[in-house]
N, CA, C and O of each residue as an XYZ file, in Angstrom:
500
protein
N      -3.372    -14.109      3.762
C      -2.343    -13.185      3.318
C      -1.894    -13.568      1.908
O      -1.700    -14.679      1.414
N      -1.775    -12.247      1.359
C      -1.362    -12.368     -0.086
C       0.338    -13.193     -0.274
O       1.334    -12.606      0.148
N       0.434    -14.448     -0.884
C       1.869    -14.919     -0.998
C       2.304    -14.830     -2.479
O       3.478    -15.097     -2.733
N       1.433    -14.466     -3.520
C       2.269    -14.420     -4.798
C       1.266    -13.130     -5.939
O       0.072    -12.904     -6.138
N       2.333    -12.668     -6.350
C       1.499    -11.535     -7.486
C       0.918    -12.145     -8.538
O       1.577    -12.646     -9.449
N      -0.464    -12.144     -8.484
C      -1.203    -12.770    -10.160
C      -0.542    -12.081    -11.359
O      -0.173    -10.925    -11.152
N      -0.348    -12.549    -12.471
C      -0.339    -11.728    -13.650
C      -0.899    -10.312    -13.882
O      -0.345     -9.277    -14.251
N      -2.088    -10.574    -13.571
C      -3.250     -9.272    -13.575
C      -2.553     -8.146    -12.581
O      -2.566     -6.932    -12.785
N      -1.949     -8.816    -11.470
C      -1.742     -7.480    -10.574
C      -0.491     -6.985    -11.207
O      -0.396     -5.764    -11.330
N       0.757     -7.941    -11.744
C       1.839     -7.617    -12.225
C       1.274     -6.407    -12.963
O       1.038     -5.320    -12.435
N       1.105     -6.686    -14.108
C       0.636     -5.966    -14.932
C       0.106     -4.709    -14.699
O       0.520     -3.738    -15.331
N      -1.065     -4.585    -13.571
C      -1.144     -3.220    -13.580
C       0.122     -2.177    -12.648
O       0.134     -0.949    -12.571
N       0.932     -2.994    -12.133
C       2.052     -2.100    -11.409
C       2.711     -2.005    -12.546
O       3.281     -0.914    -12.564
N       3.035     -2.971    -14.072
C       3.781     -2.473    -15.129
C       3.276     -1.203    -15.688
O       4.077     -0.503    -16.308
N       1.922     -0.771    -15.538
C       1.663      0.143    -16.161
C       1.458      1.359    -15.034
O       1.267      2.510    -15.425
N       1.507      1.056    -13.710
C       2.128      2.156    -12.894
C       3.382      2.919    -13.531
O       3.533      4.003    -14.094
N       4.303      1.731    -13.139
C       5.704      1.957    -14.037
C       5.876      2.768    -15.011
O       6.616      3.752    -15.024
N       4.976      2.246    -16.124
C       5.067      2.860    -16.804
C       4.709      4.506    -17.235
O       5.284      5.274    -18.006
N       3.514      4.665    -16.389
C       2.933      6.282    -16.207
C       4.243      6.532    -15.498
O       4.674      7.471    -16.166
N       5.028      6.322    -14.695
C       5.971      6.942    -13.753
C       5.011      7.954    -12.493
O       4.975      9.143    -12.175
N       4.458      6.933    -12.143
C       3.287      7.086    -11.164
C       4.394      7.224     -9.656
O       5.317      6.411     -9.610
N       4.271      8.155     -8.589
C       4.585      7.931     -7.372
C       4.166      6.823     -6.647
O       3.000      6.598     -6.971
N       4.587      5.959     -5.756
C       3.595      4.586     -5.628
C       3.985      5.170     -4.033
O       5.105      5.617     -3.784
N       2.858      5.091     -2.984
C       2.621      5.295     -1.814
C       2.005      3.759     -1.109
O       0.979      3.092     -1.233
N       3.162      3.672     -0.395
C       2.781      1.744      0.107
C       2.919      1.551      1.395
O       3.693      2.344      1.931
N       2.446      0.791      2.055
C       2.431      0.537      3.254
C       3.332      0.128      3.834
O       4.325      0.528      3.227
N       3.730     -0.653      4.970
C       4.857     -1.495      4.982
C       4.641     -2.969      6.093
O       5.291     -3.506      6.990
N       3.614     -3.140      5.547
C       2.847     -4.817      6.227
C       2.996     -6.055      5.009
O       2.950     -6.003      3.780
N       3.145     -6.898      5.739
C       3.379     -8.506      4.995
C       2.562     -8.336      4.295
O       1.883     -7.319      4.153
N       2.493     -9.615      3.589
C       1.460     -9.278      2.400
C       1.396     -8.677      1.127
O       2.362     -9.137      0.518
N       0.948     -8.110      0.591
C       0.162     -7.441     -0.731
C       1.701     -6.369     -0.787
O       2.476     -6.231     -1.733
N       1.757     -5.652      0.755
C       2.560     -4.272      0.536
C       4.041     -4.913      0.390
O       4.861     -4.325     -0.315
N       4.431     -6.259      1.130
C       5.557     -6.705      0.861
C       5.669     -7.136     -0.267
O       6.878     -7.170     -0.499
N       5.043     -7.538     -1.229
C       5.141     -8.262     -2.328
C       5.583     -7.181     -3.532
O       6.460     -7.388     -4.370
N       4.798     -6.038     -3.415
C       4.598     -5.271     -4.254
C       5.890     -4.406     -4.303
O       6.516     -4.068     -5.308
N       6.232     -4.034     -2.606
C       7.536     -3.553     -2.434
C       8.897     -4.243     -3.494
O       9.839     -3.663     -4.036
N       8.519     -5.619     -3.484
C       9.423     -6.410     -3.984
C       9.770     -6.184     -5.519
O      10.765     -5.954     -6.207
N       8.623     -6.345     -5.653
C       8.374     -6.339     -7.297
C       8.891     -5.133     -8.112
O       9.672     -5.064     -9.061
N       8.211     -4.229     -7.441
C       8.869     -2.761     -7.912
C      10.646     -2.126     -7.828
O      11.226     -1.408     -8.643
N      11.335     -2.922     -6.078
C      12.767     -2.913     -6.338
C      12.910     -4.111     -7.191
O      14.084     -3.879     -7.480
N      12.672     -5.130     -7.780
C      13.220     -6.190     -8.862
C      13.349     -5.747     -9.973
O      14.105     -6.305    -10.769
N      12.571     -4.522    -10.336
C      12.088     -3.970    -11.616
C      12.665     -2.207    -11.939
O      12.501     -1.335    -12.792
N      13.667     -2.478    -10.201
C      14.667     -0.774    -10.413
C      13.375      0.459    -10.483
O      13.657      1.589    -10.880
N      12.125      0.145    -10.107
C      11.429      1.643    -10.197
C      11.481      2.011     -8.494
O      11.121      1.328     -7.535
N      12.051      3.305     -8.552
C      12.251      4.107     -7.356
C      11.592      4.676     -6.836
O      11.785      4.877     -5.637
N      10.237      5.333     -7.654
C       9.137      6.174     -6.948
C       8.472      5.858     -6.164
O       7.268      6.096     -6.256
N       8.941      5.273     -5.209
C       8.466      4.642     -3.804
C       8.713      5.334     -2.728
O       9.796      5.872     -2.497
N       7.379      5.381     -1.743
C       7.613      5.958     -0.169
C       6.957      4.566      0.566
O       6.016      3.947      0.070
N       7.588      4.214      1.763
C       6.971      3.682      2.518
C       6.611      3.997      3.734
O       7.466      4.488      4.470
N       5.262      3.787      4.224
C       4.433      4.371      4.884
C       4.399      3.722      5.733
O       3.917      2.608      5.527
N       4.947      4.095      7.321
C       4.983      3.346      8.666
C       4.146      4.137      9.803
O       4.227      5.352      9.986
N       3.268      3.179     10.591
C       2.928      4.399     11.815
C       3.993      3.583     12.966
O       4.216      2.373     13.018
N       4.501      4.567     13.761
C       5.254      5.008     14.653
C       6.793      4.610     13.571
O       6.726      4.545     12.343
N       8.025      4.398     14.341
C       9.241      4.610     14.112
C       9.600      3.340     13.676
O      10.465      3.266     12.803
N       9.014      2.156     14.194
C       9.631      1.065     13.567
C       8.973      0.663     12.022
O       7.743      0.617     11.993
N       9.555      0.429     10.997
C       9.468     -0.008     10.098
C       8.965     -1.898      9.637
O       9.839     -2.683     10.004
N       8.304     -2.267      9.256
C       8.014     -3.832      9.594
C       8.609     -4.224      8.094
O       9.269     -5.263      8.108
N       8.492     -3.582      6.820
C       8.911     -3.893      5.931
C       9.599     -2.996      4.792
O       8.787     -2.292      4.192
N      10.652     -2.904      4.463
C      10.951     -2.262      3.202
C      11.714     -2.969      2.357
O      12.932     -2.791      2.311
N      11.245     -3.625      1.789
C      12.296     -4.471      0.727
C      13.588     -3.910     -0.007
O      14.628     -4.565      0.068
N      13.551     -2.687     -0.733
C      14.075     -2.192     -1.331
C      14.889     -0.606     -0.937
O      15.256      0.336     -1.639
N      14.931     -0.857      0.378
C      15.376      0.408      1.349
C      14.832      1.548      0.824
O      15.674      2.439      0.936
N      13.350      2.151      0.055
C      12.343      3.221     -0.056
C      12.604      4.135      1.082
O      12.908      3.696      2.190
N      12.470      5.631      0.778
C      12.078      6.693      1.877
C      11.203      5.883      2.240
O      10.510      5.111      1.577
N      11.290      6.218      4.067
C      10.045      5.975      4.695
C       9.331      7.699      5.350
O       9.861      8.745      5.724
N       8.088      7.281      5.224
C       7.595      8.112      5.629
C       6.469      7.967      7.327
O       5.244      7.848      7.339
N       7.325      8.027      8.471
C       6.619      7.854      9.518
C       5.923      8.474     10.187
O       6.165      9.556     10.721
N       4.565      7.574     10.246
C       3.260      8.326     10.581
C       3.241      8.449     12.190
O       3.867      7.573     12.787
N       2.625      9.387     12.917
C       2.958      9.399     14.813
C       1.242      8.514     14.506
O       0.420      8.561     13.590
N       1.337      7.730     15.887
C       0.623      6.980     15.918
C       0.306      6.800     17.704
O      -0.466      5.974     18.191
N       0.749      7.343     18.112
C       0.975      7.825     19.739
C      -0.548      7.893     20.315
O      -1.460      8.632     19.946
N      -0.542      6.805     21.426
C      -1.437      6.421     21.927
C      -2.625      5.638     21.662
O      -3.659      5.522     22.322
N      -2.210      5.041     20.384
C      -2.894      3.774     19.814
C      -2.235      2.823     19.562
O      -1.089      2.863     19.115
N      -3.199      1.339     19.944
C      -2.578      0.277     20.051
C      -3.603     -1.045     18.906
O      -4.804     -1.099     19.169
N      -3.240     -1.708     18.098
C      -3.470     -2.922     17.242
C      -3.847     -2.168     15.846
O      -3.106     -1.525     15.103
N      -5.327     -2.473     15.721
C      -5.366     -2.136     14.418
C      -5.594     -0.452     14.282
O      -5.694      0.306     13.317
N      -5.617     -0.306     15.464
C      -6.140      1.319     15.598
C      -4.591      2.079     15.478
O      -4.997      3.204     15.185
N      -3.090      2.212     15.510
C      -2.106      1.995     15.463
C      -1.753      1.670     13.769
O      -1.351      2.602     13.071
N      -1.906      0.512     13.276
C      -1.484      0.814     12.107
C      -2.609      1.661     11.028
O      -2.307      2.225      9.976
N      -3.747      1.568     11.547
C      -4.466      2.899     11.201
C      -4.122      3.810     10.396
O      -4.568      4.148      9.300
N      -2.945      4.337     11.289
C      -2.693      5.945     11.363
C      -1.965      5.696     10.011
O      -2.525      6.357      9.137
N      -1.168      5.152      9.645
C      -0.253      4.774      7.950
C      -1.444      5.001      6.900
O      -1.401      5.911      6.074
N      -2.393      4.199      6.990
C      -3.615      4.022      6.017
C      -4.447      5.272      5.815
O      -4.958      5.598      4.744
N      -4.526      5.905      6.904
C      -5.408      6.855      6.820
C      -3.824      8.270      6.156
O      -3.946      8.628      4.985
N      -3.149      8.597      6.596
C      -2.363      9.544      5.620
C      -2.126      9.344      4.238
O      -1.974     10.088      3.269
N      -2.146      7.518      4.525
C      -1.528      7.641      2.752
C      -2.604      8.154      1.693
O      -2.341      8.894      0.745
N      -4.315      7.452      2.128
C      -5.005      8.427      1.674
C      -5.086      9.613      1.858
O      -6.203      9.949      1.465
N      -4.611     10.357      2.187
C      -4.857     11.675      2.656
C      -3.604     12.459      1.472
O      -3.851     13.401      0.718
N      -2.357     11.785      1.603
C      -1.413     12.091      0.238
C      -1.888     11.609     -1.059
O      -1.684     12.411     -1.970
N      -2.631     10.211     -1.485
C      -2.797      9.437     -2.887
C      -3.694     10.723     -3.217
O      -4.377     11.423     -2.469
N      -3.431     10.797     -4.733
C      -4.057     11.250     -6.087
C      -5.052     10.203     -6.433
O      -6.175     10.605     -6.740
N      -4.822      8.907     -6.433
C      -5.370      8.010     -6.402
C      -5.182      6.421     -6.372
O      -4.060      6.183     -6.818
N      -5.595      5.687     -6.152
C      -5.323      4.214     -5.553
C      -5.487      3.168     -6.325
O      -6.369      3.242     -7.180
N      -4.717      1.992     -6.221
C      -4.731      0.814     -6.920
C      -4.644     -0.500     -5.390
O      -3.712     -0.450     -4.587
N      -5.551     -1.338     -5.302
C      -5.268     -2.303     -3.926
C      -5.409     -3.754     -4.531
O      -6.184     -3.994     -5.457
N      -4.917     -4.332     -4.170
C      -4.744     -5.820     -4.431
C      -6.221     -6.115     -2.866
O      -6.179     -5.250     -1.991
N      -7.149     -7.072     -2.712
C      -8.090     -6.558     -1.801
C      -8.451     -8.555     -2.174
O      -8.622     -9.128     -3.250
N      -8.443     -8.965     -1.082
C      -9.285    -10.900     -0.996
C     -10.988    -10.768     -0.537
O     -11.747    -11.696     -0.259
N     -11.336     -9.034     -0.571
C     -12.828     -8.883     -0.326
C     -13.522     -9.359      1.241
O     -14.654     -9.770      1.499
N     -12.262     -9.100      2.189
C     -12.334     -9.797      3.653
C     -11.873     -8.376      4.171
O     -12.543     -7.426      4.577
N     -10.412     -8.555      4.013
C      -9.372     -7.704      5.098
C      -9.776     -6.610      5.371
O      -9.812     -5.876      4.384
N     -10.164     -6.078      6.452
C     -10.486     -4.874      7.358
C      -9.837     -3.525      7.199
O     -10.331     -2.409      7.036
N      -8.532     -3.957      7.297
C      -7.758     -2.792      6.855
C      -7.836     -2.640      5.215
O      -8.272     -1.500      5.054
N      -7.674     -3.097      4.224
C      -7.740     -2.887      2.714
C      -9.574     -2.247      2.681
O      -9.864     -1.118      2.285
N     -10.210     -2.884      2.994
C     -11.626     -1.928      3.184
C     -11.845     -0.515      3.841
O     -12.705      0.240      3.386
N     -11.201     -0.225      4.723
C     -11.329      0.714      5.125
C     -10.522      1.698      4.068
O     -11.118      2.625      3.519
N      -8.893      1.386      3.783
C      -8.960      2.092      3.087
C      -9.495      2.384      1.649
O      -9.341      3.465      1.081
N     -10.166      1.258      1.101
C     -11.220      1.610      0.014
C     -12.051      2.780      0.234
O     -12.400      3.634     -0.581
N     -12.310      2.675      1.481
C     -13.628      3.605      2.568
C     -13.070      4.721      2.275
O     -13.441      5.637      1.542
N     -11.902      4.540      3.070
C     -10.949      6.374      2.994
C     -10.788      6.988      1.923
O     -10.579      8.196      2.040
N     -10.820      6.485      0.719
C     -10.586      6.712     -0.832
C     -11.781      7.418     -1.393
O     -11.878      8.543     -1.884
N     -12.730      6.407     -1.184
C     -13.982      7.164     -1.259
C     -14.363      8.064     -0.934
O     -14.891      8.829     -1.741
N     -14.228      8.468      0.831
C     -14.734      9.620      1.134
C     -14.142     10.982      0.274
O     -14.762     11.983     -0.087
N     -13.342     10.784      0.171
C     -12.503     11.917     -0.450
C     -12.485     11.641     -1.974
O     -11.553     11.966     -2.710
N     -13.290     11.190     -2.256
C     -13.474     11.091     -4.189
C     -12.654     10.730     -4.579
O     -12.947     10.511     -5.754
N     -11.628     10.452     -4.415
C     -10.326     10.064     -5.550
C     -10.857      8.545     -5.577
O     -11.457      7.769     -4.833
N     -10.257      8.573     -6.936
C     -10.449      7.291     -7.769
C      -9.828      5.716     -7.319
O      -8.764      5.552     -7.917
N     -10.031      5.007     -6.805
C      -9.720      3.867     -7.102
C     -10.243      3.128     -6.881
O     -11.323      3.017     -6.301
N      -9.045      1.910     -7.640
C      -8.960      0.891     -8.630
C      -8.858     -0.640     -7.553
O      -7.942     -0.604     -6.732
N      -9.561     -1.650     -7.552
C      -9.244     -2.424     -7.252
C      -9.399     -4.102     -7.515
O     -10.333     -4.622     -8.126
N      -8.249     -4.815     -6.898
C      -7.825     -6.069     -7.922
C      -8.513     -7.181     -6.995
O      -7.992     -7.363     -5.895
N      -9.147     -7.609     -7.190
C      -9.769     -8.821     -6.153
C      -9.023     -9.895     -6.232
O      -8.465    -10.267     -7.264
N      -8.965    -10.517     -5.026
C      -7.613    -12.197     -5.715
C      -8.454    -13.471     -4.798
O      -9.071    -12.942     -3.874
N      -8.538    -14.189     -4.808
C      -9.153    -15.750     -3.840
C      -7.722    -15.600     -2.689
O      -6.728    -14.881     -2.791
N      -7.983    -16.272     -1.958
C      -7.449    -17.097     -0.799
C      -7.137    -18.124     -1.128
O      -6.680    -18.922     -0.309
């Protein structure tokens, strides 16, 4: 699990920021908590956070949430359902990705199928 933002990733959320880009985020430890963070430290608001079912696991910066039904799935099939809408809303994507995690691949996968563009930041373990 991701515990600190590289420079490199800072940076490209500064220039999110700076486009005044909508940022569509998940709400799992990690990459999506960090990033959550970074963006309320830095007062940019264009944030939704993206939950499947009703409970929320993370919002740093109290973001709209946007809750996905996820009804009748259970583990990774369950938080699924978040990953697969947010592609389904992104214009296009930026992922922080350690070239392992299952879920960050897939949604690379999901990105792809649907042509939109993205971008991604590889980091070590």
């Amino acid at each position: 699990m991701l515990k600190e933002l590289s420079p490199c990733m800072k940076k490209a959320l500064d220039i999110v920021c700076e486009k005044g880009y909508e940022v569509l985020i998940g709400d799992c430890f990690g990459a999506d908590k960090l990033v959550q963070k970074y963006l309320f430290e830095h007062g940019y608001d264009k944030v939704k956070v993206y939950a499947s079912g009703t409970k929320v696991r993370n919002n740093v910066g109290g973001f709209p949430v946007i809750a996905v039904s996820a009804a009748g799935k259970c583990g990774f099939a369950f938080y699924r359902q978040k990953d697969i809408a947010m592609a389904n809303d992104a214009d296009h994507a930026l992922m922080f990705w350690d070239g392992v995690s299952k879920g960050t691949r897939c949604n690379i996968e999901d990105m792809e199928r649907q042509e939109k563009f993205t971008a991604v930041i590889l980091y070590a373990q």
